[in-house]
C-alpha positions in Angstrom: 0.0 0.0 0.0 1.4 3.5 -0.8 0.2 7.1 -0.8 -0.6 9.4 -3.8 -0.2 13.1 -3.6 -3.2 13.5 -3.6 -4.1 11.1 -0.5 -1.6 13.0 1.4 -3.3 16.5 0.9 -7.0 14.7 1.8 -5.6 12.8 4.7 -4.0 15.7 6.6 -6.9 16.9 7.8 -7.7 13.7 9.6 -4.8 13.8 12.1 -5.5 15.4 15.3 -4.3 18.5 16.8 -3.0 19.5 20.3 -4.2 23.3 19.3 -6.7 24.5 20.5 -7.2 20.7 21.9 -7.7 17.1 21.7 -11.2 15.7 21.5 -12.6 13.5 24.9 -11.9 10.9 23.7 -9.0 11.7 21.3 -9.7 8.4 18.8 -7.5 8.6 15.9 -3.5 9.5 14.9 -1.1 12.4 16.0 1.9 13.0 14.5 4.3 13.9 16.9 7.1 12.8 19.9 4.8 11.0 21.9 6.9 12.5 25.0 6.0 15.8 24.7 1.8 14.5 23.8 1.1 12.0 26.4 1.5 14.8 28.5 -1.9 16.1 27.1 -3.7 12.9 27.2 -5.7 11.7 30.3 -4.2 9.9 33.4 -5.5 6.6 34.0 -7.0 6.4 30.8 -5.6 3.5 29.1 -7.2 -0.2 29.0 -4.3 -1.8 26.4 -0.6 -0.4 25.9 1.0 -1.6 23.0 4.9 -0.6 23.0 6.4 -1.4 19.9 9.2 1.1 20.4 12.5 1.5 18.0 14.6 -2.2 19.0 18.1 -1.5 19.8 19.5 -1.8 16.6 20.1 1.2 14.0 17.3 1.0 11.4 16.2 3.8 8.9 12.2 4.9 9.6 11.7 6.8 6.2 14.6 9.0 7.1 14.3 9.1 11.0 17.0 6.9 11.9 17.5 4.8 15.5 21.1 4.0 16.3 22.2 0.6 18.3 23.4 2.1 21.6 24.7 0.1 24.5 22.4 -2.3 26.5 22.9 0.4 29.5 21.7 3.3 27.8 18.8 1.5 25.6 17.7 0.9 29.0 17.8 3.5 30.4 15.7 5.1 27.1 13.1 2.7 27.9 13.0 3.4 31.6 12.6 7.1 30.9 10.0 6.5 27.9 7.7 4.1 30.7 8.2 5.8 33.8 6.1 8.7 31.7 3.8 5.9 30.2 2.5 4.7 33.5 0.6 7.6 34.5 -2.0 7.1 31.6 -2.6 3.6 32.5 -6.0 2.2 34.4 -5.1 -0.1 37.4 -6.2 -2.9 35.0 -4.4 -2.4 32.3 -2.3 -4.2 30.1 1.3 -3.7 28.4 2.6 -5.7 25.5 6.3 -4.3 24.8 7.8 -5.3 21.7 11.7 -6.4 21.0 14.4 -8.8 19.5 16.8 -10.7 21.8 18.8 -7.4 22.5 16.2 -5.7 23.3 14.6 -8.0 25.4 17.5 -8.1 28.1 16.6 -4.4 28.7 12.7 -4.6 28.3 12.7 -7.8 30.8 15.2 -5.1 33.4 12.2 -2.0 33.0 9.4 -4.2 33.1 10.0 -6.0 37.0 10.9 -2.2 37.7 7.4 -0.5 36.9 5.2 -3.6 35.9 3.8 -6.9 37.1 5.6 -9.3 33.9 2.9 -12.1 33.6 4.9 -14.0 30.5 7.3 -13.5 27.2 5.9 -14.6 23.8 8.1 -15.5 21.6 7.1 -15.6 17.6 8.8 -17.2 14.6 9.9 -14.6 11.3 9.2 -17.0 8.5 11.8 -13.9 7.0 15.7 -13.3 7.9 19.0 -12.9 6.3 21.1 -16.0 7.2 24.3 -15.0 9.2 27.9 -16.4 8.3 29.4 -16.5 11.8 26.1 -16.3 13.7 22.4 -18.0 14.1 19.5 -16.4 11.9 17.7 -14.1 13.7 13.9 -15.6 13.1 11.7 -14.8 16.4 10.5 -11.8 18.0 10.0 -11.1 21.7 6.5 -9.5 23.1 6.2 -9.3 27.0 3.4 -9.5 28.6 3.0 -6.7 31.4 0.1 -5.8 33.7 -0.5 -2.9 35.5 -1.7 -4.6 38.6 -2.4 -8.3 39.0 -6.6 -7.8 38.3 -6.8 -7.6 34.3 -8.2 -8.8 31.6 -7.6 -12.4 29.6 -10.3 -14.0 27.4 -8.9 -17.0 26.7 -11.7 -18.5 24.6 -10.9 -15.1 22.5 -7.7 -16.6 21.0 -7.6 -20.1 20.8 -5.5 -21.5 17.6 -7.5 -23.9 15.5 -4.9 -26.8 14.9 -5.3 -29.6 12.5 -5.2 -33.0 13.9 -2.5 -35.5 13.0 -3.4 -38.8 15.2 -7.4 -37.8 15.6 -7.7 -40.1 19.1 -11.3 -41.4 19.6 -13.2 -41.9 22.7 -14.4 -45.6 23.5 -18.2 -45.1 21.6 -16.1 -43.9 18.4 -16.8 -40.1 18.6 -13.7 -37.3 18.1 -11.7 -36.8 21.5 -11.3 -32.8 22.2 -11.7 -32.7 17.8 -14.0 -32.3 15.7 -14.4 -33.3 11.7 -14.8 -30.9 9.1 -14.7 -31.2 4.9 -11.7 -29.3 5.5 -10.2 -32.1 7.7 -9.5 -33.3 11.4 -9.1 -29.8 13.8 -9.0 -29.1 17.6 -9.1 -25.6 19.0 -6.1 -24.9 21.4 -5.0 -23.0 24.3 -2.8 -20.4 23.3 1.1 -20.8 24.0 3.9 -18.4 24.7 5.5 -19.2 21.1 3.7 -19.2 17.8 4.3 -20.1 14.6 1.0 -19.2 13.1 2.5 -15.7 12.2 2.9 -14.2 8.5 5.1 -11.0 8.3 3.1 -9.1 5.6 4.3 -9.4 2.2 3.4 -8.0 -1.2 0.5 -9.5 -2.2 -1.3 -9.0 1.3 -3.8 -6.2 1.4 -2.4 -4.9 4.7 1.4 -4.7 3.1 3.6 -1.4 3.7 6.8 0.0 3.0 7.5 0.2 6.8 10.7 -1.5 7.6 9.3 -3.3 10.7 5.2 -3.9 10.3 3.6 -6.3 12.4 0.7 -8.3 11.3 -3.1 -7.8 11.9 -3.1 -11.2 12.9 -0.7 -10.8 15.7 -2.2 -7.3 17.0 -6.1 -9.0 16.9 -4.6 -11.7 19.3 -2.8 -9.1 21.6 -6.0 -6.6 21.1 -8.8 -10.0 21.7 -7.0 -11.7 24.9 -6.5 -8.2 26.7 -9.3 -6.0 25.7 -12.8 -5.9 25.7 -15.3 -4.0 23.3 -15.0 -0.6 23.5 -12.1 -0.7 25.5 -9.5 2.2 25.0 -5.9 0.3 23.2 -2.8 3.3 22.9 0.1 2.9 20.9 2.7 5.2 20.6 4.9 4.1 18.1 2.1 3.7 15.6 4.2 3.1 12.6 1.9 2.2 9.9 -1.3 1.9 11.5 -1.6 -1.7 12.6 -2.9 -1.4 15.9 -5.2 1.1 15.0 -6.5 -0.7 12.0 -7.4 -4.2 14.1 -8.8 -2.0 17.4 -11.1 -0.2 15.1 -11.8 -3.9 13.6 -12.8 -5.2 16.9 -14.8 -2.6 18.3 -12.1 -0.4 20.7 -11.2 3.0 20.8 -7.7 3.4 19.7 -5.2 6.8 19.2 -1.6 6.2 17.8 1.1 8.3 17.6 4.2 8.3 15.4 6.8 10.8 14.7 7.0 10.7 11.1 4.1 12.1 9.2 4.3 10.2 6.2 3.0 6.7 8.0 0.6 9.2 10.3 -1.1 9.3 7.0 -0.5 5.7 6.0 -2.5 5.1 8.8 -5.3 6.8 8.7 -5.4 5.6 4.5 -5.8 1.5 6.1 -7.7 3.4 9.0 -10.3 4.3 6.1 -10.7 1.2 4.2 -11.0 -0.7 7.6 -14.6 0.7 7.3 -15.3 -1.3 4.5 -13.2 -4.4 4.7 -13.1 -5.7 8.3 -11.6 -9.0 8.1 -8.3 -10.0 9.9 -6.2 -12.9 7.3 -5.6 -15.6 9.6 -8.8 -14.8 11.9 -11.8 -16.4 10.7 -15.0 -17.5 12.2 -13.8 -15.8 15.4 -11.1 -18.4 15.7 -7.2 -18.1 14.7 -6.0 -20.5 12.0 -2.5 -22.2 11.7 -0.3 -20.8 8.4 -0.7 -21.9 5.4 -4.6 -22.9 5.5 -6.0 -20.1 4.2 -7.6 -22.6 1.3 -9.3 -25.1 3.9 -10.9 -21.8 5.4 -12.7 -20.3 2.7 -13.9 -24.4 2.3 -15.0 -24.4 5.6 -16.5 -20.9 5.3 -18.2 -22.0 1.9 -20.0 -25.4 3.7 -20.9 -23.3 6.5 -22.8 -20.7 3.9 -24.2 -23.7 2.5 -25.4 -25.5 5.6 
C-alpha cells in the first residue's frame, strides 16, 4: 500500500491536533514525539498499551534513523519512555512491549521495575538474512506486562485452531477434544507463549507497507482480543503504519496512535479508512485463529458453512 499526492493532501486533515485541543476521547493518529503528547492525554485512561518502540539496533524509519546504543543506555531510554507511560494507564491495564533478543534483556530489566511481567511470547519470522558466523535471527520477543495483577484475559478469544495429526477417539467412536470438518481433522487450542502461526506481511497481502518493521493484523487482533474488551480504549505510541489502530477499530475499541513521522501518520489513517469497509483480519476467521498456510481449507469451511 502507498500514498498518492493527492491522498496526502485529503488525509491531513484527519490527524489530530493538540491546538486548540484534543477531542474527549482523542480516537485517531497524532503526529508527533509521543513525549511531549502523552503529557496532554488523560491519566489513567488506558485499558491496552501496545509498546512497539524503535529495538536497539540502528534502522532507517523513512529517514528518522534509531542507532544501536549500549544495552545500558537502551535501558535507560526505555525506563525514561515508561516511567512517563504509566501515568495514563488504568489499574487494570495491560502492556505488551515489543523487542528482538537485544532488546529484550533491557525490556525484561524495565518491566520488573514498573510492571507486574505475567509471561514473554516469543514468535517465529518465517523472513531473515542467514548469518555467516552467527544464528539467523527468526523470532521476536512480546512481553506480557500488567499494570496490577486484576486484568483482563479472554482465553476463549484466542484459541489457535490446529489440524489434527493422530485424531484419538473416545471408546463409543466419537472425536476426543476434535471435531471433523470437509476441511479435515481440527482441535481448538490453548494459546502458547510461542507461535508459529505468524505471516510477516508481504506484497501481495492487502495490509502490506513499505515500513521496515510492520507487524501483522493477525498478531495485534490476538494481543488486542485476549486483553481488551469491546469498547475498550488500546494506545500505541509508536504507531508506525497503523496496525494497531486498524485491528482495534476492527474489533470494536477506541484506539489513538502516535508516530513521529508524518508520512506513516497518513498511511495510517489511509488502512484506518478502508477498515470501514473491509473488516476481516487474514488468519482470523469465524472468530477463531487459523495455523499458516490454510488459508484454502478456510474459505472451504467458510463455503459449507454458507451452505449448511
Amino acid at each position: 500500500m502507498t500514498l498518492t499526492d493527492a491522498d496526502r493532501q485529503r488525509l491531513l486533515s484527519r490527524l489530530l491536533r493538540l491546538d486548540p485541543a484534543l477531542p474527549d476521547p482523542a480516537i485517531g493518529t497524532i503526529q508527533g514525539n509521543c513525549l511531549d503528547i502523552i503529557q496532554h492525554l488523560p491519566l489513567g485512561s488506558v485499558d491496552l498499551l501496545i509498546l512497539d518502540p524503535p529495538y536497539n539496533l540502528t534502522k532507517d524509519f523513512n529517514g528518522l534513523k534509531f542507532a544501536r546504543r549500549a544495552v545500558e543506555d537502551y535501558t535507560a531510554w526505555l525506563d525514561q519512555l515508561i516511567i512517563a507511560l504509566k501515568p495514563l494507564l488504568k489499574s487494570t491495564a495491560s502492556i505488551y512491549i515489543c523487542g528482538d533478543w537485544l532488546s529484550s534483556a533491557s525490556i525484561f530489566t524495565v518491566a520488573t521495575r514498573h510492571l507486574v511481567v505475567q509471561n514473554r511470547i516469543t514468535w517465529e519470522r518465517e523472513k531473515g538474512r542467514g548469518a555467516k558466523a552467527n544464528w539467523k535471527n527468526s523470532s521476536e520477543d512480546i512481553w506480557f506486562c500488567t499494570a496490577s495483577n486484576d486484568y483482563t484475559f479472554n482465553l476463549e478469544a484466542v484459541k489457535l485452531r490446529r489440524q489434527v495429526k493422530a485424531p484419538y477417539r473416545t471408546q463409543d467412536g466419537t472425536p476426543k477434544d476434535w471435531e471433523t470438518t470437509k476441511g479435515g481433522n481440527f482441535r481448538d487450542t490453548h494459546p502458547s507463549n510461542f507461535w508459529t502461526d505468524i505471516t510477516i506481511p508481504f506484497w501481495s497481502m492487502a495490509e502490506n507497507t513499505e515500513h521496515p518493521t510492520q507487524k501483522s493484523e493477525k498478531l495485534l487482533a490476538k494481543l488486542i482480543l485476549a486483553s481488551s474488551n469491546p469498547g475498550d480504549f488500546v494506545f500505541d505510541p509508536f504507531v508506525g503504519s497503523g496496525t494497531s489502530s486498524v485491528v482495534a477499530k476492527k474489533l470494536g475499541r477506541q484506539y489513538l496512535g502516535i508516530d513521529l513521522n508524518e508520512e506513516y501518520c497518513l498511511l495510517t489513517e489511509r488502512r484506518l479508512e478502508l477498515a470501514d469497509s473491509e473488516r476481516a483480519i487474514q488468519g482470523f476467521t469465524d472468530n477463531v485463529f487459523w495455523e499458516r498456510n490454510t488459508l484454502a481449507i478456510q474459505k472451504r469451511d467458510r463455503e459449507n458453512a454458507d451452505v449448511q
